[in-house]
N, C-alpha and C positions, 0 to 999 in steps of 0.2 A: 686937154690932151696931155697926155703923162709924156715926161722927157725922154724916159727912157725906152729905148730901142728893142723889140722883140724880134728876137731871133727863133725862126723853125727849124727843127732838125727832121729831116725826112728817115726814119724808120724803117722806113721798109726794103727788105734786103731782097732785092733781084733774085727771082727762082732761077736756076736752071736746071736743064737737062743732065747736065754730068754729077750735079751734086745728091747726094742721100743722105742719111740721115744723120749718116755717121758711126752709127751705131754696128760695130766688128766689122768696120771698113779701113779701110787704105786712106792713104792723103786724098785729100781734096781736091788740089793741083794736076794735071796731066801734063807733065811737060815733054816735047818733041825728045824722040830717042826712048821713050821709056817703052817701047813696047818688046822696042831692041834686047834690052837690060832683064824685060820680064821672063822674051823666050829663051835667052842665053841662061837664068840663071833655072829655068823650069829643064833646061838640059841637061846644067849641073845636077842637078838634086835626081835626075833619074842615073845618071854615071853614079854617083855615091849609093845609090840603093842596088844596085849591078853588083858594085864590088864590095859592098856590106855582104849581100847573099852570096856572092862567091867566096866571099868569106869563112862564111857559115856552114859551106858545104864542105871547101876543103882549106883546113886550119893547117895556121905555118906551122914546118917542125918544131917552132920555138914556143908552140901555147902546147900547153896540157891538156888532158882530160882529166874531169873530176869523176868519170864514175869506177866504180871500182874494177872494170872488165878492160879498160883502157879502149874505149871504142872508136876513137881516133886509130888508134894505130891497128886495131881488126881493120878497120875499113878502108886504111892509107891503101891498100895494094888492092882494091876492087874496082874493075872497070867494066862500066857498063856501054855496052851497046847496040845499034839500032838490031843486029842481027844474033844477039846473043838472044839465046832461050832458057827458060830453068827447064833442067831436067830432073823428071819425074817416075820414081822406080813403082812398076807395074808388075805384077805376079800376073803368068798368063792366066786366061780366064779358065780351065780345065780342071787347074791344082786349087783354084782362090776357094774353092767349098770343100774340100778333101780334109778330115779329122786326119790329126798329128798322127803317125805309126804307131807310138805308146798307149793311144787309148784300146787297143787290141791287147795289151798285156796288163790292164788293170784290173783290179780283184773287185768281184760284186763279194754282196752279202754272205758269203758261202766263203771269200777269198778266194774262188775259182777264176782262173783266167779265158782267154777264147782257147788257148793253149789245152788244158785239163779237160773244156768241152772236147774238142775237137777229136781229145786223144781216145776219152773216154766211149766215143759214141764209133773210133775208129777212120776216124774221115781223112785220108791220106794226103787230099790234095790240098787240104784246110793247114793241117800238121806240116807239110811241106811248104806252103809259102809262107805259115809265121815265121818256121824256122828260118827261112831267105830274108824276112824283112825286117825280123828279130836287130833294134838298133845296139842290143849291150845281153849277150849271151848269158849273163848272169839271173835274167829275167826268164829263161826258161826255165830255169831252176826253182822255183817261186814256190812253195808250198803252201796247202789253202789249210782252214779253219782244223784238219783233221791231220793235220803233217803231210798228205799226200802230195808229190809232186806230180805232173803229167807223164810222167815215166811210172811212179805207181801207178797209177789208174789204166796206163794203157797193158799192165800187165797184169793187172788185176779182173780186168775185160778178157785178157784171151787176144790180147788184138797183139801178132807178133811181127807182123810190118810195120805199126806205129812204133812198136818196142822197137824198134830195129833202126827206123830214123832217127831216134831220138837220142840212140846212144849213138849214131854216130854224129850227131847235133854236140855230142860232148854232157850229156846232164848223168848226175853224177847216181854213181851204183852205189853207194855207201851212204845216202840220205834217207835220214828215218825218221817214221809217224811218232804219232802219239804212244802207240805200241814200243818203238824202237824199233822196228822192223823196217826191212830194206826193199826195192823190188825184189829182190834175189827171195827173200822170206815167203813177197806174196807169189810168185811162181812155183817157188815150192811145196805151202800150203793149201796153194788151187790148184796144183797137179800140172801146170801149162810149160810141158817140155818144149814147145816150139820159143814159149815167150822165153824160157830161161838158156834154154840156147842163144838165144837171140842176144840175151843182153853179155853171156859169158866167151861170143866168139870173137877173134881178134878185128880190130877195125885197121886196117891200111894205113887209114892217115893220120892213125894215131902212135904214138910210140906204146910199144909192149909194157904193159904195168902188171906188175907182179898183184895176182888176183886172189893169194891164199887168205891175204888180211880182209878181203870186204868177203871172200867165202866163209868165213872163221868168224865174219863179227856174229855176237848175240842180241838178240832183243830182250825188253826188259823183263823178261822170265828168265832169261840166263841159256838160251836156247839156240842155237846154231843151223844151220838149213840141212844140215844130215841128223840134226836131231828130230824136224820138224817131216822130214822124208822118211823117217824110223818109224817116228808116232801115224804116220797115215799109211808105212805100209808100200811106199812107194819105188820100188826098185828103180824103178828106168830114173827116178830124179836121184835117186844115188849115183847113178851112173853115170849121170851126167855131174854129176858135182865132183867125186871122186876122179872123173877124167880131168877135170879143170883144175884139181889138185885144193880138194877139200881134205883135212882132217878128217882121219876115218872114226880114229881113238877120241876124238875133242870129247872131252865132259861137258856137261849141261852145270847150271850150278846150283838148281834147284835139289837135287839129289844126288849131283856128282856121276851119275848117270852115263855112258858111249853110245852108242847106235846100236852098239850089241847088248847092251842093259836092256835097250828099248825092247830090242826085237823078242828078246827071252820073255819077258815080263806078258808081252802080248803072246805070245806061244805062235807066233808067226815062224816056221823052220824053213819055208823056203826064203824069206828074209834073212836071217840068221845064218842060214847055210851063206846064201851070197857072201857077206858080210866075211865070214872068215875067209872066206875064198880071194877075197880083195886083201885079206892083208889083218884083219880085225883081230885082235888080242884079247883071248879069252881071261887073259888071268886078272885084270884092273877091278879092283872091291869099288864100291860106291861109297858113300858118306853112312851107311849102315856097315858095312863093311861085306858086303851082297857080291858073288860073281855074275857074271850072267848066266857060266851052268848051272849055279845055286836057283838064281830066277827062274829056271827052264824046267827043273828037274819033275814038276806036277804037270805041264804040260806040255802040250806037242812039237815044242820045238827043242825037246830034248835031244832028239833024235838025232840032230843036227850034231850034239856036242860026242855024242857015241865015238865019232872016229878020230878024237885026238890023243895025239901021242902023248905020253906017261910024262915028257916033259911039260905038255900043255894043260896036262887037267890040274884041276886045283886041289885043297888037300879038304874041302866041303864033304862030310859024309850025310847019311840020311840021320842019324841022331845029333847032329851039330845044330838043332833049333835054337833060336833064342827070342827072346820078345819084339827083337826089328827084322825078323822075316815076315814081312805082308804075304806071303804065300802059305802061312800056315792055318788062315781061316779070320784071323780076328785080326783088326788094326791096332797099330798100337796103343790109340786112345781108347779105346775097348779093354785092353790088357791092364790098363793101369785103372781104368773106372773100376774094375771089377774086384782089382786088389786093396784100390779103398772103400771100397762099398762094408769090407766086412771093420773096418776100423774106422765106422764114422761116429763122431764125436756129435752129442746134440747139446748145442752150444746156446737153447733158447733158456735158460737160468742165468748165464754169464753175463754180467756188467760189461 
């Protein structure tokens, strides 16, 4: 039997209950008081996350914002609460489908307005509430693809109660087509004494404007509305132009032409007769150097010139022809083909 003494060492480590594995555990140990220590410090760590997020919500004066709106300090004077509401702007439900006012003054294809229909077809009660709901007056004014405005056309129709609204709507008497022509032109060219009354008599609420400048203007013929009342023949629209204080003597510029040029030339004498009788001056030559007795003297509104005094007649005799009297049978491009007809040069030899 060997001397030496063996010693056992017992190995095996008592399980228990409280221990695990260890592994992303806590101490092993539970000592009395700890559970005290655990709930105290599980109180703390929810007080620090309180005043972290109150933190977060409302920052001391002494921290910045980094973004660039400053949104700390939008937001420092917003309080919210239990009985505040956001309010919400609501257009009543009547107007929420109703197109803007303007789309009633916009031009189709044609550049025509509802305005220009309205006026053209005569519709009063159409004419009368654009005009009421009209947001900027200068839009009545509008001219479509042909220079007409809805004051042209409503006198160009004959309609002299649309004519009538419209100039008291304010749209202007002196706006011209492609023609250059004014309403005032086309009542006068279409004969329609009610429309041109209409647009010449004074309006109330408007201040009195001196009418001789828009009676006087021309269109781009050089033509004036007692010229274009002369050419058709029209007494009663001289009449009415001449009372509104038209130029009775106004030249034309195409031939330097008066109303009494006109009337002679057409051999209209009860024309002609008026004409003097208003005031018209027989003696004024044309750009031919033509009177209007000269004009007259082959026909029938000679008649007319019979009765003027020795101071009024001209000094025109019946041998004073020359090649720019168009009343003596041949125009003048006739006179002059004729005179080189016999000195024509045949020029197919020539280089």
């Amino acid at each position: 039997m060997s001397g030496n003494k063996r010693i056992n060492f017992d190995t095996k480590i008592t399980e228990d209950e409280n221990i695990d594995s260890g592994f992303l555990s806590g101490p092993l140990d539970v000592y009395p008081g700890d559970e005290e220590d655990k709930e105290a410090e599980r109180q703390s760590a929810s007080e620090d996350k309180k005043v972290l997020s109150d933190s977060a919500v409302q920052p001391s004066d002494s921290e910045l914002d980094s973004g660039i709106l400053c949104l700390s300090e939008c937001l420092s004077g917003v309080q919210l609460t239990d009985t505040q509401t956001p309010h919400i702007a609501v257009s009543p439900p009547e107007q929420k489908n109703l197109p803007p006012i303007v789309i009633f003054f916009q031009q189709d294809t044609d550049g025509d307005t509802q305005l220009h229909i309205a006026s053209v077809h005569g519709c009063e009660k159409s004419v009368g509430t654009l005009i009421r709901v009209c947001p900027n007056k200068a839009l009545l004014d509008v001219a479509n693809d042909d220079g007409h405005t809805p004051l042209h056309l409503a006198v160009m129709s004959g309609n002299a109660v649309v004519t009538r609204m419209l100039v008291h709507a304010g749209l202007s008497l002196g706006a011209r087509d492609r023609k250059g022509e004014t309403p005032l032109h086309k009542a006068t060219t279409k004969g329609h004494i009610e429309c041109l009354q209409a647009l010449l008599a004074p309006v109330p609420e408007h201040p009195r404007t001196k009418l001789s400048s828009v009676l006087d203007q021309k269109n781009y013929k050089g033509q004036a509305c007692v010229h274009l009342a002369a050419t058709s023949g029209n007494i009663e629209a001289l009449q009415t132009l001449v009372y509104f204080g038209a130029d009775i003597n106004l030249r034309e510029n195409l031939a330097g032409s008066t109303a009494l040029h006109i009337a002679a030339r057409r051999g209209d004498a009860r024309l002609a007769q008026f004409l003097l009788e208003r005031g018209a001056a027989p003696q004024p030559r044309d750009y031919a150097s033509r009177t209007p007795r000269r004009l007259a003297r082959h026909n029938a509104a000679a008649r007319a010139f019979t009765n003027l005094s020795a101071d009024d007649s001209d000094s025109d005799t019946d041998d004073d022809d020359d090649m720019y009297d168009s009343d003596s049978g041949d125009s003048l491009f006739e006179r002059l083909r004729d005179s080189m007809s016999s000195n024509n040069v045949n020029l197919k030899g020539c280089c």
